[in-house]
N, C-alpha and C positions, 0 to 999 in steps of 0.2 A: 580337217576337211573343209570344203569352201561350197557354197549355194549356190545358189545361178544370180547374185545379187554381188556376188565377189565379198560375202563376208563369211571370214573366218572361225569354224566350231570346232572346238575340241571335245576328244569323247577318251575317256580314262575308262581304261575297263582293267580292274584291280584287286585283290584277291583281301585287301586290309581292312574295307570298307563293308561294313553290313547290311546297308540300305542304300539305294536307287538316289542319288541328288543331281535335282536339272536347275542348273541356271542358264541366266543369258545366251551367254558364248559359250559353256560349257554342259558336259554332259557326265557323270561317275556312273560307271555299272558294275553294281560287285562279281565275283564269282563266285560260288561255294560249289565247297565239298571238292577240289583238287587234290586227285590223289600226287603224294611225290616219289619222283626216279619211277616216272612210268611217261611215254609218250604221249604227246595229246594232240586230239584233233578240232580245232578252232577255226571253223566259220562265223565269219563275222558277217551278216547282209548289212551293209554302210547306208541301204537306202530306208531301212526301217529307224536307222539310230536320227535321223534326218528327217524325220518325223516326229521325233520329239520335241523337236525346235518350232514349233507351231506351224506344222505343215510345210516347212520350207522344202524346196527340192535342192536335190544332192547333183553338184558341178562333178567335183575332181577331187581325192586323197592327194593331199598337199606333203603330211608326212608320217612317217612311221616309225615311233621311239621307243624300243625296248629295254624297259631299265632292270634287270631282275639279274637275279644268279640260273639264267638258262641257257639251254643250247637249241638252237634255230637249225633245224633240217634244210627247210624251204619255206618259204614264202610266195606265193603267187595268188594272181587272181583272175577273176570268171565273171562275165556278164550275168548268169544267173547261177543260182545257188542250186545242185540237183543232188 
């Protein structure tokens, strides 16, 4: 995802990693406790992870990498989370 200053953050949200790591341009968020071969519901607010970056504000989702052994129903997204 990109700021209003046009630089580049990336945010790994990861199931391998057991604790929170913020640098620079990057962001790791574990998950725990997924269960498996059950569907799951994942909201993400992009405007809180963009907060992490010392108060930066969130431009635009630049791109979206899913590297796993899963199956993707849908993908969409909503100005606000309800």
């Amino acid at each position: 995802m990109s700021d209003l200053n046009g630089i580049k953050r990336r945010v790994n949200i990861t199931t391998t990693q057991g604790k929170q790591e913020i640098k620079y341009f990057s962001f790791r968020y574990p998950i725990d406790n997924l269960q498996k071969g059950v569907w799951l519901f994942l909201g993400i607010d992009i405007f809180s992870f963009m907060n992490v970056f010392k108060g930066q504000t969130f431009r635009s989702v630049d791109q979206i990498s899913i590297s796993s052994s899963c199956r993707l129903r849908r993908i969409f997204t909503m100005k606000e989370f309800v």
